[in-house]
matplotlib code that plots the C-alpha trace (Angstrom):
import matplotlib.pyplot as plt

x = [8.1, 7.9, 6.0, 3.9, 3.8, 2.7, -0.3, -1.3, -0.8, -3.5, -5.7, -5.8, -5.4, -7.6, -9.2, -11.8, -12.2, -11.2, -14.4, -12.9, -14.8, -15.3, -13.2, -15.3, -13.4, -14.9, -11.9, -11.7, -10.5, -7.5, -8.9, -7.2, -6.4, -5.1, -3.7, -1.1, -0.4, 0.2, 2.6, 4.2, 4.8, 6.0, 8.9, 10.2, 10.1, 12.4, 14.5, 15.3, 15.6, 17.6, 21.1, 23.2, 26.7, 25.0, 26.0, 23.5, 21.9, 21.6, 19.6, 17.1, 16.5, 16.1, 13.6, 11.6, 11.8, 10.5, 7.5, 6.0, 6.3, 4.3, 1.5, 1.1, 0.7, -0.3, 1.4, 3.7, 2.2, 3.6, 2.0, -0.4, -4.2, -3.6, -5.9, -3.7, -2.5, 1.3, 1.4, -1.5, 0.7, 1.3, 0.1, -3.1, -2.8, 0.1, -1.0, 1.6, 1.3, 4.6, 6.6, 8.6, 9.7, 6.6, 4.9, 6.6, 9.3, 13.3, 16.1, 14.4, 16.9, 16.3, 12.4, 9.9, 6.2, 3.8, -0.6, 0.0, 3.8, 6.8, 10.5, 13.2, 17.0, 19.2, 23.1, 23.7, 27.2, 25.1, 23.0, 19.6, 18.2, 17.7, 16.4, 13.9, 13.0, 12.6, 10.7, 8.1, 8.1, 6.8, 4.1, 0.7, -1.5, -4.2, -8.2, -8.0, -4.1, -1.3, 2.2, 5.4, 8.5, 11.2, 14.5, 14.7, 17.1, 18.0, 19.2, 17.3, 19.3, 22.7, 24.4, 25.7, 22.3, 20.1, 16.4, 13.6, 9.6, 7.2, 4.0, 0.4, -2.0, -5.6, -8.5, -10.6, -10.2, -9.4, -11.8, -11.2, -8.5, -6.8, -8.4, -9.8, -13.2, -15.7, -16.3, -13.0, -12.1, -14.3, -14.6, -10.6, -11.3, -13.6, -11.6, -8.8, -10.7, -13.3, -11.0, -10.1, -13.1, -11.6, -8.6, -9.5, -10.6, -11.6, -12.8, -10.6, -12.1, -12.6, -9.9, -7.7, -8.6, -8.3, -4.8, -4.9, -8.0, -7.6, -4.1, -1.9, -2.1, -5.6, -8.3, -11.5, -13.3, -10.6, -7.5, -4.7, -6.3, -9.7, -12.5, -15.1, -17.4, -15.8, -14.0, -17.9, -18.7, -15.3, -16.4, -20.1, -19.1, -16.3, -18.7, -21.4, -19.0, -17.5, -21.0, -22.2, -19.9, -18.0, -14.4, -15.2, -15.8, -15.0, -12.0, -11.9, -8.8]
y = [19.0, 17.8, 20.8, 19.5, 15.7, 17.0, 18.7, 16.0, 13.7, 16.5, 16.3, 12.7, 11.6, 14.2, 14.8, 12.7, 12.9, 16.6, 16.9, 16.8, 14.5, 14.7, 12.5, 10.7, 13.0, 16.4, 17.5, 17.7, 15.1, 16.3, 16.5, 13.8, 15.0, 11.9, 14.9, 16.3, 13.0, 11.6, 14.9, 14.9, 11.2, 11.7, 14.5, 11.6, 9.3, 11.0, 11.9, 8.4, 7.0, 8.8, 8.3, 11.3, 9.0, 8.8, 11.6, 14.1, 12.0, 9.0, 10.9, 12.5, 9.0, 7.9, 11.0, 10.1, 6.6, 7.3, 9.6, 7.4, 4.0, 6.7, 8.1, 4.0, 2.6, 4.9, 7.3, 6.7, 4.7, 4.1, 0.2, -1.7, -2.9, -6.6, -8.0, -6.4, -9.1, -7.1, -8.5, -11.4, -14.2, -13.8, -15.9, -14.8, -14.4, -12.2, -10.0, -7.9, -4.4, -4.4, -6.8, -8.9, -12.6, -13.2, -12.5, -14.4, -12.5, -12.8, -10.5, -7.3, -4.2, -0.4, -1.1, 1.9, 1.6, 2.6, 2.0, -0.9, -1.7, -1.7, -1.1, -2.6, -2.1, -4.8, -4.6, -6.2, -8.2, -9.2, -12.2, -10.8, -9.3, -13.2, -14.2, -11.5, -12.2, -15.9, -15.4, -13.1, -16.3, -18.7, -16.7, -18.1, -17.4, -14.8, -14.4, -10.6, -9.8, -10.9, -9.9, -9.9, -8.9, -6.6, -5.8, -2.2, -0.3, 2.6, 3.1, 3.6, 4.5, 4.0, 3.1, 0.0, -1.7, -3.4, -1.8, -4.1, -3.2, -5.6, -4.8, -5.6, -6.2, -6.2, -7.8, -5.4, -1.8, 0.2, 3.2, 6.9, 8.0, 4.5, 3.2, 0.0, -1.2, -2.2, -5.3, -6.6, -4.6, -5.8, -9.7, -9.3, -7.9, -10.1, -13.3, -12.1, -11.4, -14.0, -17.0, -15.0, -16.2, -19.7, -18.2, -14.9, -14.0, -10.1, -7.8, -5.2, -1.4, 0.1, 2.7, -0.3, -1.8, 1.2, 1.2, -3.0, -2.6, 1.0, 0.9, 4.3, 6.8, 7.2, 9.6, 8.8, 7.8, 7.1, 5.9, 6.6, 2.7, 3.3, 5.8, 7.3, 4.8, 1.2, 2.4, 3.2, -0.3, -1.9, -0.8, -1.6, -5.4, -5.3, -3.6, -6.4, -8.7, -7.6, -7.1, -11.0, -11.6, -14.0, -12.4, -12.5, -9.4, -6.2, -5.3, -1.5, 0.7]
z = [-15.5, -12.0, -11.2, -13.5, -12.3, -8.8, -10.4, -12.2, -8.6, -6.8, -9.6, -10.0, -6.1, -5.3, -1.5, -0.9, 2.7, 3.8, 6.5, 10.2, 12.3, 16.2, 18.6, 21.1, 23.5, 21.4, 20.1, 16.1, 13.8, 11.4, 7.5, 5.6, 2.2, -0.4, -2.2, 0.1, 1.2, -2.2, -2.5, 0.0, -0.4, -3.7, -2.5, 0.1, -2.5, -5.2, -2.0, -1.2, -4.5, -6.9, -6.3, -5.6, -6.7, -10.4, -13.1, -14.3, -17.1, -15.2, -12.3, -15.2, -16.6, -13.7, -12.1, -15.6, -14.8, -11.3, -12.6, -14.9, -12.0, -10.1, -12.7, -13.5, -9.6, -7.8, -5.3, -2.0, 0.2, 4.3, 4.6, 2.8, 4.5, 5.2, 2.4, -0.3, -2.7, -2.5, 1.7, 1.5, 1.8, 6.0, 9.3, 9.7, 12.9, 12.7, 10.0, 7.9, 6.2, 4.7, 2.2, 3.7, 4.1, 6.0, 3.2, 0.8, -0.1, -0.1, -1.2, -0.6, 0.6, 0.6, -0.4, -1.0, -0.8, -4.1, -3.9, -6.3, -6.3, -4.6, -5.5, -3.9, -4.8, -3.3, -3.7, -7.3, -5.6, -3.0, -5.1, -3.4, -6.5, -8.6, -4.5, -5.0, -8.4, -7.8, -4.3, -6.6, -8.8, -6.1, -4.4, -4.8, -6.9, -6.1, -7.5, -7.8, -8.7, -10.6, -8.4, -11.1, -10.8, -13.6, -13.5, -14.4, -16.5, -14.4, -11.0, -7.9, -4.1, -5.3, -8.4, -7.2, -6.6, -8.9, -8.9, -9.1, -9.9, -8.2, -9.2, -8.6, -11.8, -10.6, -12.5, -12.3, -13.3, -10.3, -9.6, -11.0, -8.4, -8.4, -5.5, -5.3, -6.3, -3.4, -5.1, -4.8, -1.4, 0.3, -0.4, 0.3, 3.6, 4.6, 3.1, 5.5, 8.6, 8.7, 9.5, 12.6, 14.4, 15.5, 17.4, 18.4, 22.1, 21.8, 19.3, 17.9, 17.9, 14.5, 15.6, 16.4, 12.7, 10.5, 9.4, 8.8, 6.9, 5.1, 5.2, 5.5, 5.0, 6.0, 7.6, 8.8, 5.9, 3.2, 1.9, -0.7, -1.3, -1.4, -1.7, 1.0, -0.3, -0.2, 3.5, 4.7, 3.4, 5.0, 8.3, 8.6, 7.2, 9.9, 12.8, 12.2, 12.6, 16.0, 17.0, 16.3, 18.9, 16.3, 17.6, 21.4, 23.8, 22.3, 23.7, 25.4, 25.4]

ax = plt.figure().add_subplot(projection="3d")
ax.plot(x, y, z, "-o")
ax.set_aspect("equal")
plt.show()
């Protein structure tokens, strides 16, 4: 069966930017491919989260438990781009790419990163898991998402914590592979980096940019977040910016 859940992973996050590109230096680009990544994620994932102090049924629920949180939001991710309602609640000027209480959020311990969720699993003595659940409570609302937060009923790290879904319900329906749509990508990105123009002083390079804006894992074109497409459209709107000069001087190196 988990054979079987990886296959499914490849065949739903397939590649969609496995072309190497040329460094301005000449030297070849490494291929991105959202499958391995999404893979390979996924292995680190079940690693870190089933609990080894749990008896053999209670790991099987909760490797099923795990599986399904998976196939539903999407696979492993290592940060978020900024403009993703799970991290949108930051200092604009200090944007974030991981939940945290700059973002909102309170209570979270041992924390793993999904496309369109998160799962945290705070110490059940300690009182952080109603700080988390209440923090989720009192975060804005947003035009494109609805965050909630669930109690699940099966453990995650270690027996002794309590294992909490917060999950991100777009609008819209999210493309094919699970990325997001270009119509609300992009309005996102450009809601988030717009205001920037009052206080900024140089222009970030696109190289500089990618991992806020396509979040990571990423390659040159594409994200576990969102397709060749949308990213192409993400940086042309962001390169037309930096080039009215709204940001300041670009800055080099």
């Amino acid at each position: 069966m988990h054979n079987n859940l990886l296959l499914r992973m490849v065949l739903q996050f397939h590649a969609q930017d496995t072309n190497c590109e040329p460094y301005a230096q000449g030297r070849l680009a490494m291929a991105f491919r959202a499958d391995e990544a999404a893979a390979a994620g996924y292995e680190r994932l079940r690693a870190y989260l089933i609990p080894r102090d749990a008896s053999p049924s209670e790991r099987t629920r909760s490797e099923e438990a795990l599986r399904n949180i998976v196939e539903k939001y999407g696979p492993p991710v290592d940060g978020y781009p900024t403009w993703h309602p799970l991290v949108r609640n930051h200092d604009g000027q200090t944007p974030e790419t991981h939940p945290n209480d700059r973002c909102g959020y309170e209570g979270l311990d041992h924390t793993v990163y999904l496309a369109h969720a998160f799962i945290t699993c705070p110490y059940t003595a300690s009182g952080k898991p109603a700080e988390v659940i209440d923090s989720v409570e009192r975060l804005p609302s947003h035009i494109a998402a609805t965050i909630t937060a669930e109690v699940l009923d099966v453990s995650f790290y270690n027996t002794g914590t309590t294992s909490i879904l917060v999950s991100c319900e777009w609008s819209e329906l999210l493309e094919p592979g699970g990325t997001v749509p270009k119509r609300l990508a992009v309005p996102l990105m450009l809601e988030q980096e717009l205001p920037c123009w009052t206080w900024a002083q140089r222009a970030e390079l696109w190289e500089t940019m990618r991992p806020y804006l396509l979040g990571n894992p990423h390659g040159q074109r594409s994200s576990l977040f969102v397709s060749q497409d949308t990213a192409l459209a993400i940086k042309k709107i962001y390169l037309a910016m930096v080039d009215s000069g709204m940001f300041g001087p670009l800055k080099m190196g």
